[in-house]
N, CA, C and O of each residue as an XYZ file, in Angstrom:
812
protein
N     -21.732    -85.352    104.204
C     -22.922    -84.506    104.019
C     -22.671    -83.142    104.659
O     -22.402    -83.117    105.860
N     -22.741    -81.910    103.903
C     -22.490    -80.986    104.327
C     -23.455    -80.415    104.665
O     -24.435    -80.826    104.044
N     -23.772    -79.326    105.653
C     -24.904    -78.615    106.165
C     -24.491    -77.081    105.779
O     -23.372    -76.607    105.971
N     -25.660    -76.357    105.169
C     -25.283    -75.088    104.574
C     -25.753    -74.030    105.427
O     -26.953    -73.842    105.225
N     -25.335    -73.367    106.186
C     -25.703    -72.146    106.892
C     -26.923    -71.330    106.474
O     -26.851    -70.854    105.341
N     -28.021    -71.081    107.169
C     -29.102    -69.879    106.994
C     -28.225    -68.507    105.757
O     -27.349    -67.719    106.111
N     -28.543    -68.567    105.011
C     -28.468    -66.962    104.393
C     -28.257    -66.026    105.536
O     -28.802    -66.381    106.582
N     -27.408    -64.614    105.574
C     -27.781    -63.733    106.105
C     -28.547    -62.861    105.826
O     -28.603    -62.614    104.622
N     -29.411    -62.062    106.714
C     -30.317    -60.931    106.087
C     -29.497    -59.928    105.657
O     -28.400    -59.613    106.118
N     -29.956    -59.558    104.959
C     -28.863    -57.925    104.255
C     -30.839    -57.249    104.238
O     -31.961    -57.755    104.247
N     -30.077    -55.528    104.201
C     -31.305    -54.497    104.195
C     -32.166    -54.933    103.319
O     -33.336    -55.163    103.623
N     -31.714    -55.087    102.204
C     -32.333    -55.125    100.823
C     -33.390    -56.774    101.065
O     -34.283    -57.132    100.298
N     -33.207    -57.076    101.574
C     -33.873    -58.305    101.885
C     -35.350    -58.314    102.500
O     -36.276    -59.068    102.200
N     -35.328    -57.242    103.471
C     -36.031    -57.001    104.625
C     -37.268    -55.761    104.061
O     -36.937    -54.903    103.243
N     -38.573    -55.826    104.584
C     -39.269    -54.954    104.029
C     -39.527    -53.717    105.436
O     -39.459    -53.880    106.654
N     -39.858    -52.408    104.543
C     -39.771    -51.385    105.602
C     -40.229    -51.505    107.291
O     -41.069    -52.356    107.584
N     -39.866    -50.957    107.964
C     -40.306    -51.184    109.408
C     -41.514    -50.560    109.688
O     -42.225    -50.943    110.617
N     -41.827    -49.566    108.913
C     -43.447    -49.395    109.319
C     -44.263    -50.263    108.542
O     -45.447    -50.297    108.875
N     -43.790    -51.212    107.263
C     -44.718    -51.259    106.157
C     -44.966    -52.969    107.469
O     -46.026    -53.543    107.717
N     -43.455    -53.324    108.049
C     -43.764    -54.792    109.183
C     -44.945    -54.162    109.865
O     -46.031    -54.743    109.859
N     -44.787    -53.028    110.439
C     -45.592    -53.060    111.467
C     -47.304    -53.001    111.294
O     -48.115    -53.210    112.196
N     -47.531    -52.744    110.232
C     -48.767    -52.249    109.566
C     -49.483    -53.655    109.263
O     -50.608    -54.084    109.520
N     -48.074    -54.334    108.441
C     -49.044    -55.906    108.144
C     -48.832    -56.967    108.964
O     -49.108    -58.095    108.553
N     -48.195    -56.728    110.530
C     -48.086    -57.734    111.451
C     -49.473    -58.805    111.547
O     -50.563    -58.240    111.458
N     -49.476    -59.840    111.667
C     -50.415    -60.815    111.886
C     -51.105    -60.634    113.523
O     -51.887    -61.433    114.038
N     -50.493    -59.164    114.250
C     -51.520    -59.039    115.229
C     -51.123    -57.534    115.444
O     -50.064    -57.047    115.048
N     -52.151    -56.831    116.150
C     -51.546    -55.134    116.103
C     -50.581    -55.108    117.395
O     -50.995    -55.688    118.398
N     -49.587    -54.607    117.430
C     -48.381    -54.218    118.203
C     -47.428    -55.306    117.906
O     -46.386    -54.667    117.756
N     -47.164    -56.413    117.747
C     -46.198    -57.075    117.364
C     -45.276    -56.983    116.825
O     -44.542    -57.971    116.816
N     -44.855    -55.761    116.112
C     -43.771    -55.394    115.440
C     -43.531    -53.915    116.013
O     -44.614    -53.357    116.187
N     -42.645    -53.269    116.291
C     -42.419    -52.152    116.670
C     -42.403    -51.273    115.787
O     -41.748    -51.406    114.754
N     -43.098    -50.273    116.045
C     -43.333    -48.767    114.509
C     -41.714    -48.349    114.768
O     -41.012    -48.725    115.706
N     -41.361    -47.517    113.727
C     -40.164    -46.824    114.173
C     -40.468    -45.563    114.741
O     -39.412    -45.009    115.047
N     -41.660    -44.732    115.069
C     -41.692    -44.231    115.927
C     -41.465    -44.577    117.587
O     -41.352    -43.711    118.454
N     -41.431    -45.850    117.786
C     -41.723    -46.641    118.910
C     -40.065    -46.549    119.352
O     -39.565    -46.070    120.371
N     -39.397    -47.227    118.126
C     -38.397    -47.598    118.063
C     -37.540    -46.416    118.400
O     -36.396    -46.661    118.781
N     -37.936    -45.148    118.313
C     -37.116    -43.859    118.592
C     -37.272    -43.309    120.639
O     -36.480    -42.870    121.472
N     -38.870    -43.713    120.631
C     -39.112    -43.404    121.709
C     -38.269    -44.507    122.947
O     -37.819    -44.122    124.027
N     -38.234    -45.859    122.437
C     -37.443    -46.089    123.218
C     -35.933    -45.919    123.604
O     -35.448    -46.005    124.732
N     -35.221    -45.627    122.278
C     -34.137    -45.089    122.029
C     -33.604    -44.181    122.824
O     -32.490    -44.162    123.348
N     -34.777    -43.175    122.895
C     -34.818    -41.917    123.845
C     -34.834    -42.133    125.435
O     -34.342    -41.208    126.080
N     -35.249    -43.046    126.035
C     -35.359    -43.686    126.951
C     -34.021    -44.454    127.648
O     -33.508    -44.381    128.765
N     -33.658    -45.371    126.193
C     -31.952    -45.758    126.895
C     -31.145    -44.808    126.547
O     -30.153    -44.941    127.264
N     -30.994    -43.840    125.787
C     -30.052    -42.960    125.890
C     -30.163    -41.708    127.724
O     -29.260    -41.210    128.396
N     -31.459    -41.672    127.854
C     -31.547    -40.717    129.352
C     -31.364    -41.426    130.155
O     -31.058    -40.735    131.126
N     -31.336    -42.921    130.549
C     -31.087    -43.795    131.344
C     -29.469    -43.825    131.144
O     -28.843    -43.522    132.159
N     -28.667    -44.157    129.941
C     -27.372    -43.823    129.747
C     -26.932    -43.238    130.973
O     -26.274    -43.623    131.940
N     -27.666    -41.888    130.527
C     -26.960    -40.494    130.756
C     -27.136    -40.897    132.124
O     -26.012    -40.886    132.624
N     -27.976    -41.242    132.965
C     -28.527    -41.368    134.200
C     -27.454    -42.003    135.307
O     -27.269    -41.509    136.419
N     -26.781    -43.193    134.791
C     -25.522    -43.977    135.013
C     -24.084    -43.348    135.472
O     -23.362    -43.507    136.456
N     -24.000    -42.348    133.968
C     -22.870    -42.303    133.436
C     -22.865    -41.104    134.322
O     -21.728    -40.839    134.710
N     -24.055    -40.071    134.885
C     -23.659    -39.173    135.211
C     -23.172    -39.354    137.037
O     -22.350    -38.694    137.672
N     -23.849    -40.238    137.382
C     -23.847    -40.637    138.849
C     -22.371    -40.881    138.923
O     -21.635    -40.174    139.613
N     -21.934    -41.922    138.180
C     -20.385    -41.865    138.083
C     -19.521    -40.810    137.668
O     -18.498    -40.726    138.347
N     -19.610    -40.194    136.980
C     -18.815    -39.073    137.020
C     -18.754    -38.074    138.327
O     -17.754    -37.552    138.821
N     -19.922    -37.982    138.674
C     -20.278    -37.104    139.802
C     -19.432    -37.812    141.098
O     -18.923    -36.982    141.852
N     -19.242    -39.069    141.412
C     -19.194    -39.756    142.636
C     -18.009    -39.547    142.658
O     -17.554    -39.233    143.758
N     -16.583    -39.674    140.916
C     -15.923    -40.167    140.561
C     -14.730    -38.636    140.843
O     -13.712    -38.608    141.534
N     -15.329    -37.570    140.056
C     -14.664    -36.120    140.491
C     -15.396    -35.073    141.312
O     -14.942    -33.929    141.340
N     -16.431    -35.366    141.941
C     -17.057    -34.380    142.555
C     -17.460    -33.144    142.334
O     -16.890    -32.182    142.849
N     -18.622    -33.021    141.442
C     -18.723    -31.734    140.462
C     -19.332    -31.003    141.302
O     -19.591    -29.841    140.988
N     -19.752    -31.581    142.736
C     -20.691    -31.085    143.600
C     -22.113    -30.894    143.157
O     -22.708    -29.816    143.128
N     -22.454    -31.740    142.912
C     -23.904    -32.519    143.027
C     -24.288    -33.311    144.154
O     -24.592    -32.806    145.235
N     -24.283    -34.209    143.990
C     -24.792    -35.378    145.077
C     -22.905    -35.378    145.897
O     -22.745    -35.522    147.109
N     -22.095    -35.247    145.212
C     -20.467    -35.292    145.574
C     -20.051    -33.677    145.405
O     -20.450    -32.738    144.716
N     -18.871    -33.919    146.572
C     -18.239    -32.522    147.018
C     -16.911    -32.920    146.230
O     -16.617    -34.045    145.824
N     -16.168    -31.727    146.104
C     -14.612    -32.136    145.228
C     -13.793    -32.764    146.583
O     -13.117    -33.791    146.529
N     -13.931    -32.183    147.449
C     -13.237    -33.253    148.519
C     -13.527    -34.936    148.742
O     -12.795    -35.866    149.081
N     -14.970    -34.837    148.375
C     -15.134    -36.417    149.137
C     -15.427    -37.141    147.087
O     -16.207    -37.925    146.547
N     -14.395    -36.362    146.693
C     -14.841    -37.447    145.148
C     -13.647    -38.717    145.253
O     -12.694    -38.883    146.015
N     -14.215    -39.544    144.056
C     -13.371    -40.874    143.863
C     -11.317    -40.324    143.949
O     -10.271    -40.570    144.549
N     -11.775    -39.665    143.102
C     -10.288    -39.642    142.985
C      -9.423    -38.744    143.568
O      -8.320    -38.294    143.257
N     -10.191    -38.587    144.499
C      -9.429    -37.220    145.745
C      -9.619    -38.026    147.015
O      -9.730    -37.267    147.978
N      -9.700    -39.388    147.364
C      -9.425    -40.474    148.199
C     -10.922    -40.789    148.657
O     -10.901    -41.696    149.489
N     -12.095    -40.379    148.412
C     -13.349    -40.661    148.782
C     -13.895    -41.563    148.793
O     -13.006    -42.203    148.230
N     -14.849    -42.467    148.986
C     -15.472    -43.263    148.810
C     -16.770    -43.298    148.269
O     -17.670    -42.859    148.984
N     -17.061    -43.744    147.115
C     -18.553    -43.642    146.719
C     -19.665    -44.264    147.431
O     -20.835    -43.922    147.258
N     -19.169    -45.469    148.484
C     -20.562    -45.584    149.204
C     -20.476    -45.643    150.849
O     -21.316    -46.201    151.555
N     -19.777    -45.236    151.129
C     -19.457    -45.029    152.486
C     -20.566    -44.197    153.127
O     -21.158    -44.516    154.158
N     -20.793    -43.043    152.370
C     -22.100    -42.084    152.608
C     -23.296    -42.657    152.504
O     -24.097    -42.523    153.429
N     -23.606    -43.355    151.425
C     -24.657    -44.218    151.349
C     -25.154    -45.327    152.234
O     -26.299    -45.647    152.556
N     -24.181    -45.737    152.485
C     -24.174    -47.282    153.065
C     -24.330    -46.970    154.668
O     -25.347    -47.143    155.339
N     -23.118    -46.488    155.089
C     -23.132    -45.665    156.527
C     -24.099    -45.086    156.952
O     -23.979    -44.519    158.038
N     -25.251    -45.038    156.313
C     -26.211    -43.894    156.795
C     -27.755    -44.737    156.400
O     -28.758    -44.169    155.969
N     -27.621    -46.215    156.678
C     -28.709    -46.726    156.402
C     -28.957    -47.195    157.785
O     -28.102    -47.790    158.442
N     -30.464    -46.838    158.325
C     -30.655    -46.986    159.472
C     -32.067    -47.764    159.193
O     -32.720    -47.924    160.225
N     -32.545    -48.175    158.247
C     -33.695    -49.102    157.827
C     -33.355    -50.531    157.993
O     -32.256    -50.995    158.297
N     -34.672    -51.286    157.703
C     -34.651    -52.650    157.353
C     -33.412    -53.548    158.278
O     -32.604    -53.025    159.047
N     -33.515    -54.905    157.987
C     -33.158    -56.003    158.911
C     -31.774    -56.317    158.032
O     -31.335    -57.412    158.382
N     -31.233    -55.911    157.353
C     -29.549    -55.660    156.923
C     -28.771    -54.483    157.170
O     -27.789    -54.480    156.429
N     -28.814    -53.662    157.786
C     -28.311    -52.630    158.805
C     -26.958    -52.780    158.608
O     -26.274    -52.164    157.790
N     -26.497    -53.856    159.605
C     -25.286    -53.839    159.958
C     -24.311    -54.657    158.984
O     -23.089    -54.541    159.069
N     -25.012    -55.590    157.943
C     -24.295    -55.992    157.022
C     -23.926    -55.028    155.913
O     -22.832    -55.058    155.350
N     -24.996    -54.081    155.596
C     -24.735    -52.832    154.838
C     -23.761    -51.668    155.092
O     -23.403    -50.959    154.153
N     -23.279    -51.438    156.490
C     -22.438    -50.693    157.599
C     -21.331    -51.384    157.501
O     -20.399    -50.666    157.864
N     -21.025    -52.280    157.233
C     -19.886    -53.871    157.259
C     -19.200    -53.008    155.705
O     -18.092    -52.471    155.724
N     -19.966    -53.022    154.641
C     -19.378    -52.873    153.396
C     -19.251    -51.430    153.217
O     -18.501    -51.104    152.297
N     -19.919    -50.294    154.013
C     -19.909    -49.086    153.553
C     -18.146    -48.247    153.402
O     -17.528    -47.868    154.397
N     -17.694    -48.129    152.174
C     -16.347    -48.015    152.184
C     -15.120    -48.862    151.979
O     -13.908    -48.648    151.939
N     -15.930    -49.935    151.861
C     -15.153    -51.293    151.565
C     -14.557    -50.987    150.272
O     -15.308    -50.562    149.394
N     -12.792    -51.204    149.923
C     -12.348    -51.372    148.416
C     -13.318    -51.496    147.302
O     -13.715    -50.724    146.429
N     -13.618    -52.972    147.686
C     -14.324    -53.908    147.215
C     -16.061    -53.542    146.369
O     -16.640    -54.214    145.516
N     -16.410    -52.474    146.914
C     -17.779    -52.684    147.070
C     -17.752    -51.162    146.416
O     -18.532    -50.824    145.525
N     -16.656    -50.215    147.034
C     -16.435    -48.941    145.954
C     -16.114    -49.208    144.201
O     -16.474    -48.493    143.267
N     -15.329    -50.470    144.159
C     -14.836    -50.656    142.860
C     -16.350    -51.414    142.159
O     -16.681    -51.246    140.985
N     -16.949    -52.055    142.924
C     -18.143    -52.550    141.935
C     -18.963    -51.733    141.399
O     -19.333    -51.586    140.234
N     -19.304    -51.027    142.698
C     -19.929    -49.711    142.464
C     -19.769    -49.221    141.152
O     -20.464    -49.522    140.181
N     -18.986    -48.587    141.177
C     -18.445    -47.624    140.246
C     -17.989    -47.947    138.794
O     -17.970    -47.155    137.852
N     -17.582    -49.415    138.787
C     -17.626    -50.078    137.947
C     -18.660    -50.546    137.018
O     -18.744    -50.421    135.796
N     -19.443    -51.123    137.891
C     -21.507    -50.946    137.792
C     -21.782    -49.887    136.864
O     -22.025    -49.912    135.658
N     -21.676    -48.797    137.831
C     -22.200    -47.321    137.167
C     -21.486    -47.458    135.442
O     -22.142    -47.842    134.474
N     -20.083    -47.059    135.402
C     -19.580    -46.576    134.414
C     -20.371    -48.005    132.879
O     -21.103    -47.912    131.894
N     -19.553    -49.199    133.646
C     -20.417    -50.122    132.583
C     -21.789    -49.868    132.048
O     -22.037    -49.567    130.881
N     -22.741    -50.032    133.110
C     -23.853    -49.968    132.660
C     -24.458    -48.707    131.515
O     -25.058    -48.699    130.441
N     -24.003    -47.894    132.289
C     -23.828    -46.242    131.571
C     -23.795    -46.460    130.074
O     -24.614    -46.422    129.156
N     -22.334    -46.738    130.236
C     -21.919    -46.766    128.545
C     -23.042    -47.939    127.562
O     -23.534    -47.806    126.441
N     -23.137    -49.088    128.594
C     -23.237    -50.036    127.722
C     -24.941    -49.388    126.943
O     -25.350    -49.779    125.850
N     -25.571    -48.516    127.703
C     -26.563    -47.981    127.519
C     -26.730    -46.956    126.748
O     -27.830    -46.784    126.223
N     -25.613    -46.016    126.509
C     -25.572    -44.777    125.920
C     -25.149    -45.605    124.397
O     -25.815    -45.279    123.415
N     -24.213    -46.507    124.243
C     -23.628    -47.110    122.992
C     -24.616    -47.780    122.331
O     -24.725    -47.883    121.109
N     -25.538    -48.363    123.408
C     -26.832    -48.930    122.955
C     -26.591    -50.821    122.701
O     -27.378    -51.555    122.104
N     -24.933    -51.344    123.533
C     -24.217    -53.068    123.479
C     -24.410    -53.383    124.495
O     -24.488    -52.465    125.312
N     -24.542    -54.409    124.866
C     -24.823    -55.273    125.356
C     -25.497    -55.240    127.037
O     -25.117    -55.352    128.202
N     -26.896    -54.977    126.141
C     -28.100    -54.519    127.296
C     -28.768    -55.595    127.718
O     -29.923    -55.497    128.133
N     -28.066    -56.827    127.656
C     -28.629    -58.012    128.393
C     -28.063    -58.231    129.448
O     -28.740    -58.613    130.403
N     -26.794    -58.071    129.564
C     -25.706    -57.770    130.584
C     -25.996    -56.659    131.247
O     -25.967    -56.921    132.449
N     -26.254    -55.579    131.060
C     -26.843    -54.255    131.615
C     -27.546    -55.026    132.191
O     -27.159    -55.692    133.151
N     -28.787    -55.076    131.670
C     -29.890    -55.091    132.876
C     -29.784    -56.083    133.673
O     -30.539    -56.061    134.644
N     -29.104    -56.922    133.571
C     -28.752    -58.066    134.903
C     -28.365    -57.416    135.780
O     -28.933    -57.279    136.864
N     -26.842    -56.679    135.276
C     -26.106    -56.245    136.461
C     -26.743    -55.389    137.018
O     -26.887    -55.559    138.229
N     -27.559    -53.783    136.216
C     -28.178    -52.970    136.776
C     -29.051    -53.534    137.483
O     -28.922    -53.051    138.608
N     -30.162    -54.545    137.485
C     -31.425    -55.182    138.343
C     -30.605    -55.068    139.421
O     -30.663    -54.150    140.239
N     -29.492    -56.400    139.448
C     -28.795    -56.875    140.947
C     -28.440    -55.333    141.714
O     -28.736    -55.123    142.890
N     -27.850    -54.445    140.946
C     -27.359    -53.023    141.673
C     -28.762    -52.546    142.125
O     -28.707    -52.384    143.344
N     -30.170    -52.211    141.585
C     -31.413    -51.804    141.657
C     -31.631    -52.458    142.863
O     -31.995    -51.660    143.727
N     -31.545    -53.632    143.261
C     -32.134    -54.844    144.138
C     -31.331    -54.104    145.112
O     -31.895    -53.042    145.373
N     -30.267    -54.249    145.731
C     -28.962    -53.648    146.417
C     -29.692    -52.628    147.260
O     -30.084    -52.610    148.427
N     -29.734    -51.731    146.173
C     -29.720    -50.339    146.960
C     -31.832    -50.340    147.479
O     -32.286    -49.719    148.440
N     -32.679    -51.217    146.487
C     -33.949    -50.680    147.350
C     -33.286    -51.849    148.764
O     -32.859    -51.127    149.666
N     -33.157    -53.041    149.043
C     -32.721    -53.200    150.212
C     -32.244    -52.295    151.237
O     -32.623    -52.287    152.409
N     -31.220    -51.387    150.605
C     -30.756    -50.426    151.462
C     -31.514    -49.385    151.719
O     -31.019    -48.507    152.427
N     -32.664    -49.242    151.302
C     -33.768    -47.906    151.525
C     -34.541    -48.992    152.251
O     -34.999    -48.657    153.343
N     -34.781    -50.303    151.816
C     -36.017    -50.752    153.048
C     -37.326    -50.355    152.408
O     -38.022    -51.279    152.828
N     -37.984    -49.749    151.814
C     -39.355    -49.234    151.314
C     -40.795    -49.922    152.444
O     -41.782    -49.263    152.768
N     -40.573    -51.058    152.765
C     -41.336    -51.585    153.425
C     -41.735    -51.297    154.857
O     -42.787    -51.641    155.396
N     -40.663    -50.563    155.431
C     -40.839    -50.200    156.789
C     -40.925    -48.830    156.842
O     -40.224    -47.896    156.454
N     -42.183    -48.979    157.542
C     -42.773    -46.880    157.705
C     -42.129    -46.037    159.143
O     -42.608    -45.057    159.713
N     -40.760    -46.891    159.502
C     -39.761    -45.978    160.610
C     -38.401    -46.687    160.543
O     -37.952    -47.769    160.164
N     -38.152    -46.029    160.862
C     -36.045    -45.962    160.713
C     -35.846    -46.826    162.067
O     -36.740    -47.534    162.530
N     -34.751    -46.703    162.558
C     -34.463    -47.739    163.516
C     -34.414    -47.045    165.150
O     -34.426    -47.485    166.299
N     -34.372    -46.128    164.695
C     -34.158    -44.634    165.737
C     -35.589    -44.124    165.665
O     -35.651    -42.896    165.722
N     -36.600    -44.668    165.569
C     -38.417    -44.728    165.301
C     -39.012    -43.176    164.414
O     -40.170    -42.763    164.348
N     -37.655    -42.523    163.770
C     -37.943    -41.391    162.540
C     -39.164    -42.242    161.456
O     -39.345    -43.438    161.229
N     -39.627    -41.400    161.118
C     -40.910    -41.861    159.721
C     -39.583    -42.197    158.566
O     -38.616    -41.442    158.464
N     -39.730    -43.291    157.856
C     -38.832    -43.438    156.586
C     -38.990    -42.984    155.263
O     -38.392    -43.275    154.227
N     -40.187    -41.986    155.576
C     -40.478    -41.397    154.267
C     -40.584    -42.161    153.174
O     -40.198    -41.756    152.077
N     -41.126    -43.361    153.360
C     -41.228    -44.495    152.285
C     -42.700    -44.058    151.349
O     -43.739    -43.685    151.895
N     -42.578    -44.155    150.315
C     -44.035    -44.190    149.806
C     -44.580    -44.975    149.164
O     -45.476    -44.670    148.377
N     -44.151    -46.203    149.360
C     -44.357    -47.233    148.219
C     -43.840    -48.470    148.993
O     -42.613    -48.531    148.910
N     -44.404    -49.518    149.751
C     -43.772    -50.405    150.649
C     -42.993    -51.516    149.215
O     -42.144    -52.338    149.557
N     -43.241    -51.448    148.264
C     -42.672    -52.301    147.028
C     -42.205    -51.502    145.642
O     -41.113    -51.561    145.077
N     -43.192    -50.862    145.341
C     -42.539    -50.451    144.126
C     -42.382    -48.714    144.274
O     -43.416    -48.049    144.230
N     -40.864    -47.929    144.475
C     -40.162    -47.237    144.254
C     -39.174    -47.130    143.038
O     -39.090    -47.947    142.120
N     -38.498    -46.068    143.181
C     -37.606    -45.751    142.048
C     -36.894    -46.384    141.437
O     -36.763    -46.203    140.227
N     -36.028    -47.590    142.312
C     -35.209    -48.320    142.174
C     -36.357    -49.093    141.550
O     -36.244    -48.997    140.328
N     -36.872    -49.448    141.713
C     -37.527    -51.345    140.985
C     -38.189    -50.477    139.673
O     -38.547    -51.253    138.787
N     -38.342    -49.572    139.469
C     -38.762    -48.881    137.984
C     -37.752    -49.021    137.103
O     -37.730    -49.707    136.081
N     -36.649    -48.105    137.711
C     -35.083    -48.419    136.885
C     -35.513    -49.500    136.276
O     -36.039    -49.577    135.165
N     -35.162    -50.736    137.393
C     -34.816    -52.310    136.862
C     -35.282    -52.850    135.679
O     -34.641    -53.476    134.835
N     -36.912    -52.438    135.692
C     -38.026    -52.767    134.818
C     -37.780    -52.101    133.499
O     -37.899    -52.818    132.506
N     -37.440    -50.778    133.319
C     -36.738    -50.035    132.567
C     -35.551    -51.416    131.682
O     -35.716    -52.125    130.689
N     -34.616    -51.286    132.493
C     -33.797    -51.689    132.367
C     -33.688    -53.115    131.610
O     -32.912    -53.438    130.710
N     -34.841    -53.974    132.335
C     -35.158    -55.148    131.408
C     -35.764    -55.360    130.007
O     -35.460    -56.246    129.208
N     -37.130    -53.903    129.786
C     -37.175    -53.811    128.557
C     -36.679    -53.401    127.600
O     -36.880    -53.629    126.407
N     -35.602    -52.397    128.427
C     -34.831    -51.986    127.004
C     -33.859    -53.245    126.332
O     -33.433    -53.169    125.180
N     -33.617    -54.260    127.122
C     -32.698    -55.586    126.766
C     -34.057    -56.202    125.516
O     -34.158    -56.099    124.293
N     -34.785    -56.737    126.415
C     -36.152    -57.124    125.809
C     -36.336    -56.998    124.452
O     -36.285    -57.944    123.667
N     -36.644    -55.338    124.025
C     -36.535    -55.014    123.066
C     -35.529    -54.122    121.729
O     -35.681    -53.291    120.834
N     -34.510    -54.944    122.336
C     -33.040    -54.640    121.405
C     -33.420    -52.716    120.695
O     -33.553    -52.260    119.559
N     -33.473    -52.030    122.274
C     -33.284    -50.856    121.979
C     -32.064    -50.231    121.702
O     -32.096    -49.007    121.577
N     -30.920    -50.852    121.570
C     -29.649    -50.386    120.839
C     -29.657    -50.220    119.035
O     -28.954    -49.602    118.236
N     -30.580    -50.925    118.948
C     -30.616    -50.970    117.168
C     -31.713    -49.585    116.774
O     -32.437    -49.551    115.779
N     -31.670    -49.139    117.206
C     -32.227    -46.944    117.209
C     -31.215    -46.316    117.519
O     -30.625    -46.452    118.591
N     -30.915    -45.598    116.667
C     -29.481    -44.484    117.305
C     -28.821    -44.930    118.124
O     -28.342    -44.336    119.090
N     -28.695    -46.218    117.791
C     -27.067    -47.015    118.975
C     -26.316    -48.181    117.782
O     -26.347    -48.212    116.552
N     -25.668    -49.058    118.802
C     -24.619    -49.672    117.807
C     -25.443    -51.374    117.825
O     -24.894    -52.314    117.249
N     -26.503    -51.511    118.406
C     -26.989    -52.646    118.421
C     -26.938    -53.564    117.585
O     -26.914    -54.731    117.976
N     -26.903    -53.184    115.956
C     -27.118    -54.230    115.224
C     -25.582    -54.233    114.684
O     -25.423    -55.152    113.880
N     -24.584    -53.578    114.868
C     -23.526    -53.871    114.625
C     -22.972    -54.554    115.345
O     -22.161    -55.350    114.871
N     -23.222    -54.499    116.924
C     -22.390    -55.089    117.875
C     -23.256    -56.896    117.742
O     -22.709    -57.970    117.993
N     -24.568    -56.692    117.320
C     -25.036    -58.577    116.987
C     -24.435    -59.107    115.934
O     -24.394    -60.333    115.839
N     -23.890    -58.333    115.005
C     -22.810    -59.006    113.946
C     -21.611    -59.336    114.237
O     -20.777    -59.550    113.357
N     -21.356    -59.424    115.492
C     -19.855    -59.347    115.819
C     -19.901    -61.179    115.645
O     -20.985    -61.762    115.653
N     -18.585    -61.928    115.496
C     -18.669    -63.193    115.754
C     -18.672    -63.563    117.379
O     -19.279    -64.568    117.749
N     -18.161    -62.945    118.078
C     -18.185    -63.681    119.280
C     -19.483    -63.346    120.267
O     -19.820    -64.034    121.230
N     -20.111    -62.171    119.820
C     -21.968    -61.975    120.354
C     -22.438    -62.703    119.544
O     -23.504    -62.775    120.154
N     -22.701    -63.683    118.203
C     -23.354    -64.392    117.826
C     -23.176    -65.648    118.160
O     -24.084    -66.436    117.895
N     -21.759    -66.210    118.933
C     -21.669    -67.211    119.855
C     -21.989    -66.982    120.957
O     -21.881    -67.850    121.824
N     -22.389    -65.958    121.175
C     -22.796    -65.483    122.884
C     -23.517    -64.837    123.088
O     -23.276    -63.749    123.610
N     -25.042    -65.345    122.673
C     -26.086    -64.513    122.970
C     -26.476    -63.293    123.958
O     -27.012    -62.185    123.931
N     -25.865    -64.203    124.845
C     -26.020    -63.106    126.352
C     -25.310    -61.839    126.339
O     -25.574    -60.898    127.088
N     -24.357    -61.855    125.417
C     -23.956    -60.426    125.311
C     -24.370    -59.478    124.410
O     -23.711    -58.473    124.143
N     -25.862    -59.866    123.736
C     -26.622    -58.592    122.943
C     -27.183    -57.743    123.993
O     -27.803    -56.722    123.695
């Protein structure tokens, strides 16, 4: 007894994306393609957001990085960061890794992946995992919760929970959520691949 595979959808199959969204069986359930652009717009500046931190950390355009202290002029991308956290009750485990091989190569690795995988618009399920865990990381390392440094300075916190970092994340999860790569990205090409259709987790 043989079992016959689902049909694939082809375009011609499928009816327009505003005409779905219009006759959805509830209002918002289908995404307008205006929607579909705006979020588009969203993972592409988030892309950029990634991709530029790494470049910056990586040659030192002198932004947030000097050409002396860039990646590839012997620097460290979190040595500055890390070294200079005087918040919260991980201090010295954060001081432990600041400059570490280890923790520069994730870094940066992090960045560039996520970046791309965002600007290409593939595999934003993987993004936003890894980006959350990196998001999680660094608000730890700001502390948000404590209104003085360890040296009793104000921490300039404004938000004992939700800051910049946990927005990213949230960001980050809906654009997976809602397969914002298939708008001006490669999303629905990269779900045709055979080995993302054995491997969900990598849409």
């Amino acid at each position: 007894m043989s079992i016959e595979s689902a049909p694939r959808l082809t375009s011609e199959m499928q009816i327009p994306a505003q005409d779905a969204a219009e006759t959805a069986p509830e209002h918002g359930a289908v995404m307008t393609p205006i929607a579909g652009k705006v979020i588009a717009v969203l993972r592409i500046a988030m892309g950029f957001l990634f991709l530029w931190a790494f470049a910056d950390k990586a040659f030192g355009w002198g932004y947030a990085t000097t050409s002396q202290n860039a990646w590839v002029n012997g620097g460290s991308p979190t040595k500055g960061f890390l070294s200079k956290v005087h918040v919260g009750p991980f201090q010295d485990t954060l001081h432990s890794w600041a400059g570490a091989w280890w923790a520069d190569w994730l870094f940066m690795l992090g960045l560039l992946g996520i970046g791309s995988a965002l600007l290409l618009g593939i595999g934003l399920r993987l993004a936003a995992v890894t980006g959350t865990v990196m998001m999680l990381l660094m608000w730890v390392a700001e502390w948000p919760p404590d209104r003085a440094t360890a040296d009793g300075k104000p921490s300039m916190s404004t938000n004992p929970i939700i800051e910049y970092h946990i927005i990213y994340a949230i960001v980050l999860i809906v654009l997976a959520a809602v397969y914002a790569g298939n708008t001006w990205g490669l999303g629905r090409r990269w779900a045709d691949r055979h080995f993302v259709e054995r491997n969900r987790w990598l849409l």
